[in-house]
C-alpha positions in Angstrom: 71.7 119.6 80.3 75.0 117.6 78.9 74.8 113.8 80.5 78.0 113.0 82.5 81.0 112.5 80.3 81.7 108.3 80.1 84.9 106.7 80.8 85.4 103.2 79.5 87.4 100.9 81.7 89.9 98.3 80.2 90.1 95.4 82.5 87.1 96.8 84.8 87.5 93.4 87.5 91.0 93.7 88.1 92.0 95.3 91.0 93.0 98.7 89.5 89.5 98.8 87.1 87.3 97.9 90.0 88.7 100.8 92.2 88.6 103.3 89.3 85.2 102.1 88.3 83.6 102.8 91.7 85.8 106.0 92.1 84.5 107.4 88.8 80.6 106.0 89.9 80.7 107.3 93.9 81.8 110.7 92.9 78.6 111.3 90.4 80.7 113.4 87.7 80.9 110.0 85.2 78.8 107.2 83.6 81.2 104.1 83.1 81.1 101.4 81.2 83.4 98.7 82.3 84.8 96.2 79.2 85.3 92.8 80.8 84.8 89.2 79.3 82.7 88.4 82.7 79.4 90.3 82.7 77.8 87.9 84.8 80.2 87.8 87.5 79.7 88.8 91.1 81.5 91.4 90.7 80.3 92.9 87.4 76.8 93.0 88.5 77.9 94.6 91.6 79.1 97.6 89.2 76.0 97.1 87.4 74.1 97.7 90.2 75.7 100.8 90.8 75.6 102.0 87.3 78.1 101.0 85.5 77.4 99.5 81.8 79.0 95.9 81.0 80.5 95.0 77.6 81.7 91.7 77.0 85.0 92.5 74.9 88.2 89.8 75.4 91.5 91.6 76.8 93.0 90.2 74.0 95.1 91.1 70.8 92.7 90.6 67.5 89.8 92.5 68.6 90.8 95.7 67.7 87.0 96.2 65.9 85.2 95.2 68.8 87.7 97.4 71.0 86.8 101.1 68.7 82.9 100.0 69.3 83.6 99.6 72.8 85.4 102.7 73.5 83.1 104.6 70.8 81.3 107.5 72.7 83.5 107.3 75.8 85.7 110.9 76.4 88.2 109.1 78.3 89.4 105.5 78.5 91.4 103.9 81.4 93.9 102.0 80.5 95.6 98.8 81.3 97.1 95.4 80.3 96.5 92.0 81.9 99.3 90.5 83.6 101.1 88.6 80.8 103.7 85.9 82.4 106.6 85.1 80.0 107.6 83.2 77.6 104.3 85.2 76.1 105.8 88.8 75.0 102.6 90.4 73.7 101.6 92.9 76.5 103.2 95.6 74.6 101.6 94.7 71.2 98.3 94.6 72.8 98.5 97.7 74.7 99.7 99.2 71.9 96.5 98.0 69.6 94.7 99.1 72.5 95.7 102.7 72.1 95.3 102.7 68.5 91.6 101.3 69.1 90.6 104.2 71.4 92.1 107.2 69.0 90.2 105.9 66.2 86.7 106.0 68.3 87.5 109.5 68.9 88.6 109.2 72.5 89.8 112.8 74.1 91.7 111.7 77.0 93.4 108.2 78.2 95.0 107.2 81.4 97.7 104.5 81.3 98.5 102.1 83.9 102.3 102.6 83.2 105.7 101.9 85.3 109.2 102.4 84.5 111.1 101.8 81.4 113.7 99.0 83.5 115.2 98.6 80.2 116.7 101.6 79.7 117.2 102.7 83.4 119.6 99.1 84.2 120.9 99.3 80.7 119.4 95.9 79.9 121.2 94.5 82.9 117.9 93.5 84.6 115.1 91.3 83.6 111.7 93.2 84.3 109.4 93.1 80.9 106.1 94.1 82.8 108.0 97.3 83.6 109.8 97.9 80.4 106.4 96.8 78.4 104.0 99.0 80.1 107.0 101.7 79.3 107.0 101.1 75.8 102.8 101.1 75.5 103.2 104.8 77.5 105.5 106.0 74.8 104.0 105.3 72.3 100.7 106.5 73.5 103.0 110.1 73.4 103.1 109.8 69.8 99.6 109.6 69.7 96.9 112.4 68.8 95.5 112.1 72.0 95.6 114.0 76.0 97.4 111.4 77.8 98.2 110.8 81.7 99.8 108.0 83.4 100.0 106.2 86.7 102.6 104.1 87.8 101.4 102.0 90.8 104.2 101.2 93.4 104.5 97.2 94.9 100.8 96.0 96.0 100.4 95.3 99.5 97.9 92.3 98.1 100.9 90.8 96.4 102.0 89.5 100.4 98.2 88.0 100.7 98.0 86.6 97.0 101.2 85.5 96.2 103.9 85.8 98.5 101.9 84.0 101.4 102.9 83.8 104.8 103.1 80.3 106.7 103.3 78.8 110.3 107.4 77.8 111.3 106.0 76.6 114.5 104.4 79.4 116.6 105.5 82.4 114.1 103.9 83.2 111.0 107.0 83.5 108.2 107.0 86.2 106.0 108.8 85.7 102.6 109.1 88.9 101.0 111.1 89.4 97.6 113.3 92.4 98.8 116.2 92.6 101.3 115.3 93.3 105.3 116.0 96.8 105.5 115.3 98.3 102.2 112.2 100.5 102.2 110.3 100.4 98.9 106.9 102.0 98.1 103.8 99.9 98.5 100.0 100.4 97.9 96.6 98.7 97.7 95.5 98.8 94.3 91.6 98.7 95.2 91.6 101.6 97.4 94.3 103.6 95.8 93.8 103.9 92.4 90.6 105.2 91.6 91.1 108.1 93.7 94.3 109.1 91.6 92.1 108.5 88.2 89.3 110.7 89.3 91.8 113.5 89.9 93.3 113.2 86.6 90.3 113.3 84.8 88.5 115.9 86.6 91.6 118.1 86.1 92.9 117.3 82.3 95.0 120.1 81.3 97.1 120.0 84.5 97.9 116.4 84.1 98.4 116.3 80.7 101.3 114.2 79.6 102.3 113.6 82.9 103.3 110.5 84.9 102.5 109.9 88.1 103.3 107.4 91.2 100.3 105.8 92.9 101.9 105.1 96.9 100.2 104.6 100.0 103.4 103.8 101.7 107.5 103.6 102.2 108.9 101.0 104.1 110.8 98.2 104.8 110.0 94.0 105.2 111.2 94.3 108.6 108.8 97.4 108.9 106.0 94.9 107.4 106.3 92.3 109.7 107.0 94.1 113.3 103.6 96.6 111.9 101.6 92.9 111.0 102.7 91.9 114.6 101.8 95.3 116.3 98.3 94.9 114.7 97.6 91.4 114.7 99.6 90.6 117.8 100.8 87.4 116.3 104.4 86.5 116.3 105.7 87.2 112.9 109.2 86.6 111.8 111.2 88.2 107.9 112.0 85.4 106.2 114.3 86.4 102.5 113.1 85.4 98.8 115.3 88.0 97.4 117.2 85.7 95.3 116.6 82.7 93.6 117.7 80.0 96.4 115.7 81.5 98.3 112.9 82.2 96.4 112.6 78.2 95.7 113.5 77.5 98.7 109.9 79.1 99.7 108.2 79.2 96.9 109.3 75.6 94.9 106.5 76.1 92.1 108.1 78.9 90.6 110.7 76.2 89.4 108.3 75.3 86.6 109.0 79.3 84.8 111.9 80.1 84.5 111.2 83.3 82.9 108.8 83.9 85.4 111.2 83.8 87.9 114.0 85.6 86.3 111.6 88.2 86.2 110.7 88.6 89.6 114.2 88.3 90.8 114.6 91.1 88.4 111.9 93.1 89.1 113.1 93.3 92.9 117.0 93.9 92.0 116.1 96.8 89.8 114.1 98.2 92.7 116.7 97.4 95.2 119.8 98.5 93.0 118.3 101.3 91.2 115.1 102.7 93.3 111.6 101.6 92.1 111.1 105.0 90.5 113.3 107.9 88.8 114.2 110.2 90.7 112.1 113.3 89.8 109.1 111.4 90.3 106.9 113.4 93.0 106.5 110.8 95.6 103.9 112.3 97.4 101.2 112.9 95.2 99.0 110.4 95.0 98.6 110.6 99.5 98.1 114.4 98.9 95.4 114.1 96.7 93.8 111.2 98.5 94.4 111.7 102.2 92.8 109.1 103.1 95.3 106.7 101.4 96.0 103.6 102.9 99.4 102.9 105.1 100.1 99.4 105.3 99.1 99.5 109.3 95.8 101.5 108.0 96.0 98.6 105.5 95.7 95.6 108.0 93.2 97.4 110.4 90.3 98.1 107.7 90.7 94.7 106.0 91.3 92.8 109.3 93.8 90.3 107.2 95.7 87.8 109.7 97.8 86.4 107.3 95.7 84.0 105.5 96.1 83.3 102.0 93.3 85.8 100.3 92.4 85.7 96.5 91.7 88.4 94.9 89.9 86.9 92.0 86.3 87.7 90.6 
């Protein structure tokens, strides 16, 4: 009897590895090993306990040896790059080097955590290289001899708990969200979303072959966000705007210290605004028709319980 194929996860304690991993693991098709520079983490001994193999490998450019021993024996690899804040401009190198690692140990079949090329869609009139780098890393990965699928996660609901925090204005809880009042974008929890969309794509290679794919548990606006919070919570909840850079400082002052960082977050939400978060032939409802039990933002909020405190995601 042939043991399970493996799949080697890049970046297995971010949010997007650690769903895939336990996807991969809960539905007993896979072994895993999951590449991470913390093997003695919580987190990574909870995946070991559940039987998932560590290897201590840096996310890093330069390790391109220790990457092919890594991903040597795996039939697929899942794919991603770290978050890379400018004025550092490597994620695209180091996905690339990535790649290149995996089709020399003889990998079949990789899954890239991709997004839109912003670049080319804007015309270089917005600032959004986490988009337009992932974009690069997925085309080359086309020129590769390799299968190839991609996944193109929408806005994370986690972002509001993590980053963009709410705070008390007296007796309502302020929410500063990065896109206008009315505009409905497409949100998801990474940690509950994305390892469901993986497992399909590897347990049905051919059809996905080459293509890219958004990951969405929901559609909707900030004003949508915080009457939902409200109607859950019952706690008085009020939109506040961080859509452009007053206002953005204005609740959020330490950004002051990047300015790249924040030119490309004020990008990031005008391309979505102006030009939609994703082309238009993108099939929208995949990802909640192959996972129907995809979280909504209300599902969201009831299963985690969150009551707007600041949450860390961190392992």
């Amino acid at each position: 009897m042939l043991p399970h194929p493996l799949i080697t996860i890049v970046g297995a304690l971010s949010k997007q590895g650690r769903s895939v991993a336990h996807a991969l693991l809960e539905s007993g098709r896979y072994r895993v090993r999951a590449l991470t520079r913390r093997v003695n983490s919580l987190e990574a001994q909870r995946l070991a306990s559940v039987g998932a193999e560590l290897v201590n490998v840096p996310l890093e450019l330069g390790y391109k040896q220790a990457m092919i021993e890594a991903f040597t024996g795996s039939h697929g690899v899942f794919l991603m790059t770290p978050p890379i804040a400018p004025p550092a401009t490597h994620e695209a190198e180091l996905g690339m080097e990535l790649a290149n690692s995996a089709v020399e140990a003889g990998v079949e079949h990789l899954v890239f955590s991709s997004l839109e090329n912003v670049d080319e869609v804007t015309k270089s009139q917005k600032f959004a290289p986490h988009f337009t780098d992932k974009a690069k890393i997925e085309a080359y990965i086309r020129t590769l001899p390799v299968r190839s699928s991609f996944i193109y996660l929408a806005f994370f609901y986690t972002n509001l708990l993590e980053y963009y925090t709410p705070r008390m204005e007296s007796d309502t809880l302020v929410f500063p969200i990065y896109l206008p009042r009315d505009f409905h974008a497409p949100f998801v929890d990474p940690l509950s979303a994305t390892g469901p969309a993986v497992l399909e794509i590897f347990s049905y290679p051919e059809e996905y072959a080459g293509k890219s794919m958004p990951v969405i548990g929901d559609i909707l606006s900030p004003d949508e966000i915080v009457s939902t919070f409200t109607r859950v919570t019952g706690k008085k909840a009020a939109y506040r705007s961080a859509y452009t850079r007053e206002e953005l400082l204005h609740h959020f002052p330490d950004f002051v210290a990047n300015e790249l960082l924040m030119r490309e977050l004020l990008g990031m939400a005008e391309y979505a605004t102006e030009y939609g978060y994703y082309r238009k032939e993108r099939d929208l409802s995949w990802s909640r028709k192959i996972n129907p039990n995809s979280l909504t933002w209300e599902k969201f909020l009831r299963v985690t319980g969150w009551q707007g405190q600041p949450q860390s995601f961190g392992v």
